[in-house]
Every structure is written in C-alpha cells, then in structure tokens.
C-alpha positions in Angstrom: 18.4 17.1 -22.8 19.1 15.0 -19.4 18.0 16.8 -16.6 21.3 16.7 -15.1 23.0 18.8 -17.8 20.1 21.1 -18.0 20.5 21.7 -13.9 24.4 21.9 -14.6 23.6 24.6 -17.1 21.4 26.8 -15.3 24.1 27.0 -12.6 26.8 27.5 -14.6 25.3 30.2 -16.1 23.9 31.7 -13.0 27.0 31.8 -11.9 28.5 33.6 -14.8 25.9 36.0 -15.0 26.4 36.7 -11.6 30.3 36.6 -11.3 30.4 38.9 -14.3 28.0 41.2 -12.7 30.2 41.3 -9.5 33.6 41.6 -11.5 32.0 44.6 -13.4 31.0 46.3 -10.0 34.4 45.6 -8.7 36.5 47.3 -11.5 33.8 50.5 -11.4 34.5 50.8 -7.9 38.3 49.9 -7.9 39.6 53.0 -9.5 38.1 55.0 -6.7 40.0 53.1 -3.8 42.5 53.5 -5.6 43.3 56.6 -6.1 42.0 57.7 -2.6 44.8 54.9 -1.4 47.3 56.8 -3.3 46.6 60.0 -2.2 46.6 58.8 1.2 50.0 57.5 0.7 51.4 60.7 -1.1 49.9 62.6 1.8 51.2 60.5 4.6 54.6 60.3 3.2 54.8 63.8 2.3 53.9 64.6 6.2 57.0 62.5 6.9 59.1 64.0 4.8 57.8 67.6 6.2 58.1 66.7 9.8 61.7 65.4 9.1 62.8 68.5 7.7 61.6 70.1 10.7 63.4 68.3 12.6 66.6 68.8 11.0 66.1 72.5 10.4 68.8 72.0 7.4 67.8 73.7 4.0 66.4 71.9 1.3 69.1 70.2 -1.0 69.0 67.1 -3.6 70.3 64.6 -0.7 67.4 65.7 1.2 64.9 65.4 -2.0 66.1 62.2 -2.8 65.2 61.1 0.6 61.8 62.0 -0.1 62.2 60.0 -3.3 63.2 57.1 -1.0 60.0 57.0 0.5 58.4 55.7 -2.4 58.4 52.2 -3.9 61.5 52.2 -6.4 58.7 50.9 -9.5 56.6 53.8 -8.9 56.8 57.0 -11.1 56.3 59.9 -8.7 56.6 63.4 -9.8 57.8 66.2 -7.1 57.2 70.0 -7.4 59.2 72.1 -4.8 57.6 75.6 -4.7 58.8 78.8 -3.0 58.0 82.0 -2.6 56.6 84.2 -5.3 56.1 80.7 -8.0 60.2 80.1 -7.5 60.8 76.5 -8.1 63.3 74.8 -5.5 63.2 71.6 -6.8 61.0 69.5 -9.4 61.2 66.3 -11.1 58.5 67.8 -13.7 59.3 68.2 -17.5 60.3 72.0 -18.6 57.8 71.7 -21.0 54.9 70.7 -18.7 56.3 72.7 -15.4 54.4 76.4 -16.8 51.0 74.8 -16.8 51.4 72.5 -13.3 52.6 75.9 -11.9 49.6 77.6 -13.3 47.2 75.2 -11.7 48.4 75.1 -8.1 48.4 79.0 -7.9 44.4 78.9 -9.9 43.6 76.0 -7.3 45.4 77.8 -4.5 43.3 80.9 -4.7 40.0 78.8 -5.4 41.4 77.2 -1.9 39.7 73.8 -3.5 41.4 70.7 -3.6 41.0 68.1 -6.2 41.6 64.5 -6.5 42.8 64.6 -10.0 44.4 67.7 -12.2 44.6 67.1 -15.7 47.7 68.2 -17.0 47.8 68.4 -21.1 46.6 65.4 -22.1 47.1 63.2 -18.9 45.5 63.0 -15.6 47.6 63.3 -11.8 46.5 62.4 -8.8 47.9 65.4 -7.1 48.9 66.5 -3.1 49.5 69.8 -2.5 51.3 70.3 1.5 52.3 73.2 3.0 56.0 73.4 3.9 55.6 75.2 7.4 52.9 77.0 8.8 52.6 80.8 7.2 55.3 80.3 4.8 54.1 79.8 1.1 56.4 77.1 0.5 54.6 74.4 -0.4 55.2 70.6 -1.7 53.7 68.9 -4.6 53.3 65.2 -5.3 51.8 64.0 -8.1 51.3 60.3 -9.7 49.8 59.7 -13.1 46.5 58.0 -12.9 47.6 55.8 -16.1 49.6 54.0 -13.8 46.9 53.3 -11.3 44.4 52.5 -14.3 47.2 50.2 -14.9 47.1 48.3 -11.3 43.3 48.1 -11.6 44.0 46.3 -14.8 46.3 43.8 -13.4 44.4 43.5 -10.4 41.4 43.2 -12.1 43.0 40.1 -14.3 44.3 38.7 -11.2 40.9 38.2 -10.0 39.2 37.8 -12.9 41.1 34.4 -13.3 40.8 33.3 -9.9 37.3 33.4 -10.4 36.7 32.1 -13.6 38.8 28.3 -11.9 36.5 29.0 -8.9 33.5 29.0 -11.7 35.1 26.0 -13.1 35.4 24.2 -10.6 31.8 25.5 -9.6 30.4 24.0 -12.0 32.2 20.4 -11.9 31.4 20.4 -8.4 27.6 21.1 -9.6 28.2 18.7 -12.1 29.2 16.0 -9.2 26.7 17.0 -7.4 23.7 16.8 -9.8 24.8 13.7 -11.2 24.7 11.9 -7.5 21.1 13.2 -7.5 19.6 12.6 -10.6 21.1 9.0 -10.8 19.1 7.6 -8.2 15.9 9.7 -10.1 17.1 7.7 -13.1 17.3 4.3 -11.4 13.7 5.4 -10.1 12.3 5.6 -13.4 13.4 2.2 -14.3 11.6 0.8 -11.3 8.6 2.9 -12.0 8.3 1.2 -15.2 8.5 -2.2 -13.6 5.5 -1.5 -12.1 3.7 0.4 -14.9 4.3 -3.1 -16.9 2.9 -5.0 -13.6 6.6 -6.2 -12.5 6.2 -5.3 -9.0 8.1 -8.5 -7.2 10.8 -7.4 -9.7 11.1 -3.8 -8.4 14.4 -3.5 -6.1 15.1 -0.5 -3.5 17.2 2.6 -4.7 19.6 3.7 -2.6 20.3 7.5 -1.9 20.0 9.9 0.4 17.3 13.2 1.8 14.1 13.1 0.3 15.0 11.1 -2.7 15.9 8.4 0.1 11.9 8.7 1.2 10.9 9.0 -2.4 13.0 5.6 -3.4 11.2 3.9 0.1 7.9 4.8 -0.9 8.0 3.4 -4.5 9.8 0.2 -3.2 7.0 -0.3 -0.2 4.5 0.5 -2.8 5.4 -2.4 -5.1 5.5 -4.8 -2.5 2.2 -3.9 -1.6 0.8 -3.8 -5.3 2.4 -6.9 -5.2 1.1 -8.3 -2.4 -2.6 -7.1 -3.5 -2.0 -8.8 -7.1 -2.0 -12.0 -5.0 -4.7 -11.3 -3.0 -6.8 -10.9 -5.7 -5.6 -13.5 -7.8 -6.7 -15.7 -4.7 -10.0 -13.8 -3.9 -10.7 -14.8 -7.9 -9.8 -18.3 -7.2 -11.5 -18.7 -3.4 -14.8 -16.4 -5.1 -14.7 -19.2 -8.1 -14.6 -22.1 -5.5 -16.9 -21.0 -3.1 -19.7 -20.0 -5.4 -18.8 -23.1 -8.0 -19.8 -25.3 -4.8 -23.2 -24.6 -3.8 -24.0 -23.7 -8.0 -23.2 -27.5 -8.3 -25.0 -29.0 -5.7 -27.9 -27.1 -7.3 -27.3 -27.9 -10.3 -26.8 -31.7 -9.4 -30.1 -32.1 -7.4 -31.9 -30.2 -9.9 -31.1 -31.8 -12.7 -31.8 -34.9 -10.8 -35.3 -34.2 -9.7 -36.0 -33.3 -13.6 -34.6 -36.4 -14.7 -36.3 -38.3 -12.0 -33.0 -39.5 -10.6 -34.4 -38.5 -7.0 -38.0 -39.2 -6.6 -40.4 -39.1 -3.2 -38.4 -38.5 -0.2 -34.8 -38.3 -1.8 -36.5 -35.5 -4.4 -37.9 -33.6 -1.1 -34.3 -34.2 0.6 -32.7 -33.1 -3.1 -35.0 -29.8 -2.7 -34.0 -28.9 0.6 -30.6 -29.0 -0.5 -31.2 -26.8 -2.4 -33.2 -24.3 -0.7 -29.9 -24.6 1.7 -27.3 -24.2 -1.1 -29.2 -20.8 -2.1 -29.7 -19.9 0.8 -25.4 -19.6 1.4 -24.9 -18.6 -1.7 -27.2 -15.9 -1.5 -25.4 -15.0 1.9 -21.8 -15.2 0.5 -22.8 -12.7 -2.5 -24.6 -10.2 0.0 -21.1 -10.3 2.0 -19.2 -9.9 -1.2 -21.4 -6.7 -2.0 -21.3 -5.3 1.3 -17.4 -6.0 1.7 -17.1 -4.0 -1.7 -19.3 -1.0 -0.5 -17.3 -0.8 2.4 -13.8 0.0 0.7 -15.1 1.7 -2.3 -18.4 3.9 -1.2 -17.6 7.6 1.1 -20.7 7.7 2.3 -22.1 4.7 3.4 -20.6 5.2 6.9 -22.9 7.7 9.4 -20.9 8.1 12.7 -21.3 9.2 15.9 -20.6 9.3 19.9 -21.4 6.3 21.0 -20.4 4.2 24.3 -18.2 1.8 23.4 -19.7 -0.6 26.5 -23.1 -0.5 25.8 -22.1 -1.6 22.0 -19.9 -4.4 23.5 -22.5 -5.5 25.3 -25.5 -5.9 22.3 -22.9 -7.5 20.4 -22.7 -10.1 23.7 -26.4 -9.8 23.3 -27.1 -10.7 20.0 -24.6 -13.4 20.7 -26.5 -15.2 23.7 -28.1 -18.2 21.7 -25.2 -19.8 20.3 -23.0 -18.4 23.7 -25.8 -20.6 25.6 -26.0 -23.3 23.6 -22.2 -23.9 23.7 -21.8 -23.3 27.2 -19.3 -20.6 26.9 -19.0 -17.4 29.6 -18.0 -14.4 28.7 -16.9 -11.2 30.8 -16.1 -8.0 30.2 -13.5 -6.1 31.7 -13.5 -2.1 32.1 -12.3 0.6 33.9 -14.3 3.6 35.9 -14.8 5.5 32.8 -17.3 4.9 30.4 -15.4 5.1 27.2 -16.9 7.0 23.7 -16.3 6.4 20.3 -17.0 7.6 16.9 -18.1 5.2 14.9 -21.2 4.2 12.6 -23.2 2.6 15.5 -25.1 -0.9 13.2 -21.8 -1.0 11.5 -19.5 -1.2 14.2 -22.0 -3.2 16.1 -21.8 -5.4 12.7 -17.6 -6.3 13.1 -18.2 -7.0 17.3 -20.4 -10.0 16.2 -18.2 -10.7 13.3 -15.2 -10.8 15.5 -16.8 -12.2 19.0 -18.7 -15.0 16.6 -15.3 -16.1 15.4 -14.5 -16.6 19.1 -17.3 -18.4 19.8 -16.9 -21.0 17.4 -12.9 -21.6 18.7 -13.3 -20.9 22.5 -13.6 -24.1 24.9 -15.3 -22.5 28.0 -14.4 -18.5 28.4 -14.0 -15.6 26.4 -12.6 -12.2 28.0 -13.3 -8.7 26.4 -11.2 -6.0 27.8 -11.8 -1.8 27.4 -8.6 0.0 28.4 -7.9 3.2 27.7 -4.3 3.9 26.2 -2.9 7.6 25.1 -6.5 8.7 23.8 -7.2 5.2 22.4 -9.5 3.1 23.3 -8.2 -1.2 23.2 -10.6 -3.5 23.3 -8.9 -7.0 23.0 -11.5 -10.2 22.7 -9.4 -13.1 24.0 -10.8 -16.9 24.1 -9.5 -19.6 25.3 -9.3 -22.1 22.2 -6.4 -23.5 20.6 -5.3 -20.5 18.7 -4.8 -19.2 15.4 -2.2 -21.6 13.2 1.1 -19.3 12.1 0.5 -19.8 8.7 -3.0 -18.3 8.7 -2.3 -15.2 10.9 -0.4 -12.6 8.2 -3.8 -13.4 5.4 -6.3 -13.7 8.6 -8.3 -10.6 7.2 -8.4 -11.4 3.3 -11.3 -11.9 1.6 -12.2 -16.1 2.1 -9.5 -16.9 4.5 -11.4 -19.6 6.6 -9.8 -21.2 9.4 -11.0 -24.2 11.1 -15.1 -24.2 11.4 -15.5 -21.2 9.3 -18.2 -20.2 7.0 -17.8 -17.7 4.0 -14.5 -17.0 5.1 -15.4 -13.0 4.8 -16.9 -11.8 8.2 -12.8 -11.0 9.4 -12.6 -9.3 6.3 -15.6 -7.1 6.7 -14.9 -6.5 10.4 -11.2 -5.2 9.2 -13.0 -2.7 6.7 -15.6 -1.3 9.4 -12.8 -0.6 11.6 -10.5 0.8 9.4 -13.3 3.1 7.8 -13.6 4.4 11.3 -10.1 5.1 12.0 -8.9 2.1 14.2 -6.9 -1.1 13.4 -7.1 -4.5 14.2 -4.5 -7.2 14.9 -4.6 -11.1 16.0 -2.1 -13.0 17.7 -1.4 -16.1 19.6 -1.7 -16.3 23.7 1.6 -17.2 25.2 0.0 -20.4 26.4 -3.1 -20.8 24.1 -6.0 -19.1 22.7 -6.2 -16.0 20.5 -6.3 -12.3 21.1 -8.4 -9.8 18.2 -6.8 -6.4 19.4 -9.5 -3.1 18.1 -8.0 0.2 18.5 -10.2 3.1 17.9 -9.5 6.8 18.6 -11.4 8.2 21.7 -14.1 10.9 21.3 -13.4 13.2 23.9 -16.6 14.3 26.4 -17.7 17.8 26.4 
C-alpha cells in the first residue's frame, strides 16, 4: 500500500477513534446538564410565578394557573401539582390515576426533608421541584417534567452533533488526504531521481520542488548528483591523465632499452639512451609515490599527527627549503604579518609538505616577487601567497586542484592536488584566483588554535 493512503488511514482512523471517544463522553455527561438545566428552569419560573402571586395578593384560580403554564415553552409537557393544607389539591394537571402516588411521595420526601433530582413515578421518571407557596404556610407548588423528554433532546442533540462531526471527519480526512498527497509526491518524484543515480544517471538527475525539510532533502540529492557527477569525470580524466603520464616515461624506456639490446644505440648514444632512462624512472617512480601518497591522504584516518604549531616559523622553512631555486631565479620573497604570532593545528611535515607544494608552484610562474601574507580574520588564520606572473588561464582555475591538472611549466601535475588534501585533512580550504592586474593569489584558511 502507497504510503500516502496508509498515512491517510491512520488519520482517519485516529480521528474516529477519537471523535467516537469524545461523542461517547458527551452523551454520558449530557443527560446530567440537562436535567440540572431543567430543574433550574422549573425552579426559576416557579419563583416567578410565586413572587407574582405575591404581588397580586389574589387567590389562586385557573387564569392565574394558566399563567404559570404560560411561562413554559408551548412544546413542552409540564406537569403542575397545587397542594394545600392537609394533602388538599388546589390545582393539578396530573392524571387521577397517578395523583395518589405523586401525593404520597412529596409528603414521604417532605418529612425526609431531602430533595431529589428525579422521582420515579410508576413506571416513569420526573424531574421534579417542590416550592413553598409562602413562608410558614404548607402550601406548596410542584413542577414536574418527564425525563423521557429530556432523554429525547439528548437524543436529538446528540444526532445533531454527531453529524456535524462525522462532515468535519470527512472533510478531515480529504483535507489529510490533500495534504499527504502534496507531501509524498515530491518523496515519489525523489525516488525516481534516486534511481538515476543508483543506475549511474547523475547528469540526468533534475531538482524536486517542494517545500520544509523535503525542500532540503530534494537539495541535497540534486547537489549530490552533480557532484557524483562531477567526480565521475574527474576520474574518468585521472584514468586517462594516470594512462598518459605513466605510458610516457614506460615508452621512452622501453624505446631506449630495446634499442641498446638490439644495438640500435651503441658507445655514447647507448650511454645517452641509459641516462634516459635512469631519468624516465626516476619521474615515474616520483609520479607513483605522489599517486600513493595522494591516495593515503583521502582515504587513511590516521596518517595525520597534529599539533600547535606557529604558522610563521612553518612559512618560513617552507621559504627555506625553497632558497635554491628562489636564488637561482632571482625571485624575492616577503612575508607579511601582524604583531601576533599566529598557531595552528596541523600535522607539522605535512603541512610544511603543501607550503612548498604551493610556494614551488609560484616560483616557477613569478617574474621577480612573491608576497605571503598572515592575517588573522574571525578566529582564522589567511595566509594568501601572491606572485607576480601572468596568472592562472580561466579555463584551468575550477580543475586547478585535480589530480594531473598541469598548467604551464608543471611537472606531475599532482603537488596542487596533494596540497588541497593536506589542508582539507586539517580543517582549512584553499582557493586560487586571478590578481585584478596580473599574477595569482593561493588563499589557505586554517582555523586558529587558541593560546593558553
């Protein structure tokens, strides 16, 4: 069964369950009110009547009686008991036959001096009010109304509110029904695009539309495709740049080798052939041990050991280690910093690893100068490293960090990549953009670690 009629179900039944429940409460309870309602209107109108024949000090008479009867809504069966001295009855609207027994239970009641809600009379039950007449006289009034007829008004209302709630509980549950349906669609429309990227489909995967968390649920699965996406093709390149730039040296070795056995290259082209070579194996072998430490840095938990370091002093080893090719290029660079000596946390030989990755890179494209800034920025620490070359080409920036994206003089075309793992294993980013008139700016941001 659809989740939407199973959710459209369980409501609709809760809400039977629980309107039957109230309903039942409400017609236990109703009788009560009721006849407390009606024997406060048989005592209130009694009073009336009493007071008005105070008033009018005239002697009781069947004008005066049917006043009383006026009182009373015309629909409404009302029975009247006029009592006098010594049981005399002045005036009833009682049966003969019944009149013996009511007069029996007012004077039993009367001596008890107890009042009841309810006298049953023969076979029926009356809500009953006895009043006195006048003070010290032994007159006394008697109103009576059978409690059929309120039994009879719980009934009606009872109906009366029974069907108002059972359309409320219709239209409940097509309300529910509305509603459920304008959430589970967009879950079914998610499923579809799930599948498209359970059968690989993910540039085929198109954004749901809806609404609360759905709405964030819809996001995520559309951003996720793109990015599955987006890492398909990486790797499908990274398989096709891994292919060339291994299939490159393999041949050159492969060329000379087989050359030298053949004796294609003999005395100093066979020594020039060897050195080749020795050269060819010598990148190759460099390329793999990038390719194994790239892989060990996104895949392995513990290969990272952090701690406090100062991000300064590791600027300047990296500067350091940097000095030969710096000199030998005739290329300054300075380092900018504020007052504070700012800390990090960060595995010191690995993070020391992506500063030479990263300041290399701008060595081999500066022209005279290379700046390296520390600022600190809403406990983070920037450290931009800008040079002065001709910049990075637009098409290159958004697959600068992939795996053998090589711009102009580059080697394996992995040191970017490597840096961008080491950074992001130690909770910072990186980012490259253009200067506004030329060179390029590498933007590290690493969280601070606070002094003690």
């Amino acid at each position: 069964m659809k989740l939407q009629y199973r959710i459209t179900i369980a409501f609709g039944l809760l809400l039977i369950v629980v309107t039957g429940a109230s309903a039942h409460m409400f017609y236990s309870l109703l009788l009560d009110n009721l006849i407390e309602q009606q024997r406060n209107e048989l005592m209130l109108k009694g009073q009336i009547w009493i007071e008005r024949m105070k008033n009018s000090r005239s002697a009781i008479s069947p004008e005066s009686v049917e006043e009383l009867q006026r009182l009373f809504v015309p629909n409404r069966k009302v029975e009247i008991l006029l009592v006098g001295d010594k049981r005399k009855v002045l005036y009833t609207t009682l049966p003969s036959s019944s009149l013996k027994d009511w007069l029996n239970d007012l004077e039993r009641r009367a001596e008890k001096r107890k009042e009841r809600r309810t006298w049953l009379i023969g076979s029926d039950d009356y809500i009953v009010v006895t009043l006195p007449m006048q003070n010290g006289e032994s007159r006394r009034l008697l109103l009576a109304v059978p409690v059929r007829g309120v039994k009879e008004i719980r009934v009606e209302l009872t109906r009366n509110i029974m069907g108002t709630l059972l359309v409320g509980v219709i239209f409940a549950i097509l309300l529910s029904f509305l509603i459920t349906r304008s959430l589970v669609e967009p879950l079914s429309k998610l499923v579809r695009e799930i599948k498209k990227v359970q059968l690989r489909k993910f540039a085929e995967v198109q954004y749901v539309p809806a609404t609360g968390e759905i709405a964030e649920v819809s996001e995520s699965v559309y951003f996720m495709a793109q990015e599955l996406d987006r890492f398909h093709d990486i790797q499908k390149q990274f398989f096709q740049n891994a292919s060339h730039e291994l299939k490159t040296p393999l041949m050159s070795i492969q060329g000379y080798a087989e050359g030298i056995r053949d004796g294609v290259f003999t005395g100093d082209a066979a020594r020039q052939g060897l050195d080749v070579i020795v050269q060819e194996t010598t990148r190759l072998k460099k390329i793999v041990t990038e390719m194994i430490l790239l892989g060990k840095l996104e895949s392995e938990e513990h290969l990272f050991h952090p701690e406090a370091v100062s991000a300064v002093e590791l600027v300047n080893q990296a500067i350091e280690r940097l000095d030969p090719i710096r000199l030998k290029q005739g290329i300054t660079i300075a380092v900018r910093k504020e007052d504070a000596e700012p800390c990090v946390f960060v595995d010191r030989e690995k993070f020391l690893q992506a500063l030479i990755n990263i300041l290399g890179n701008a060595l081999r494209h500066a022209r005279e100068h290379i700046d390296v800034k520390l600022e600190e920025r809403k406990n983070q620490l920037w450290i931009d490293i800008v040079d002065d070359g001709e910049g990075i080409p637009e098409a290159l920036l958004p697959h600068l960090f992939h795996r053998f994206v090589k711009g102009k003089n580059g080697e394996t075309g992995l040191g970017l990549a490597i840096s961008r793992a080491i950074i992001e294993r130690s909770g910072g980013t990186i980012e490259a953009h253009n200067g506004v008139i030329a060179g390029a700016t590498f933007r590290i941001k690493l969280p601070l670690q606070k002094n003690p």
